[in-house]
N, C-alpha and C positions, 0 to 999 in steps of 0.2 A: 472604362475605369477598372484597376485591378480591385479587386473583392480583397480585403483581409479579413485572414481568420482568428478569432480568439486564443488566446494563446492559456492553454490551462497550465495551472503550475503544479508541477510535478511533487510529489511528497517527500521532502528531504532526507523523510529517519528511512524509507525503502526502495526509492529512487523510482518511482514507479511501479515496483514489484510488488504489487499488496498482498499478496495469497502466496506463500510459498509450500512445499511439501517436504517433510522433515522421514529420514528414511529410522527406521526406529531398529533395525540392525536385526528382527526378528524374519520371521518366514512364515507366510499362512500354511496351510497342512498342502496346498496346490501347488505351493511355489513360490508363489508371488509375493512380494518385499509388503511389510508392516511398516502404513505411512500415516506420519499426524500432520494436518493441517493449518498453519498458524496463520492469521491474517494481523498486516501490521495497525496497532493499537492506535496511531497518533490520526489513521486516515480512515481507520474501521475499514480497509479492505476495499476501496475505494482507489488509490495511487494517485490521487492529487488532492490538491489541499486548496480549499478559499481565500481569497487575498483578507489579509490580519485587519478589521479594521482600528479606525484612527483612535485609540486610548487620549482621552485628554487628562491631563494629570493636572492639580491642582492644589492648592496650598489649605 
């Protein structure tokens, strides 16, 4: 029998991309490009997200 796998869901506001590096347009004294670090907020740097659970809404 084939095995399925889990399917994780991907994080829609980075598409997977959770850590990106932002180049800050400076120069360290070696050379090398001045980088800040952002990870995205909705997944905390993670790039998937847990299925929403069921909200029951009521009167």
């Amino acid at each position: 029998m084939p095995q399925h796998a889990q399917i994780t869901r991907v994080c829609r506001d980075c598409d997977g991309f959770a850590t990106v590096a932002i180049t800050a347009g400076t120069r360290h004294a070696d050379g090398s490009r001045a980088t800040l670090r952002v990870t995205c907020p909705a997944c905390k740097g993670t790039g998937h997200t847990v299925p929403v659970a069921l909200v029951r809404t009521g009167r």
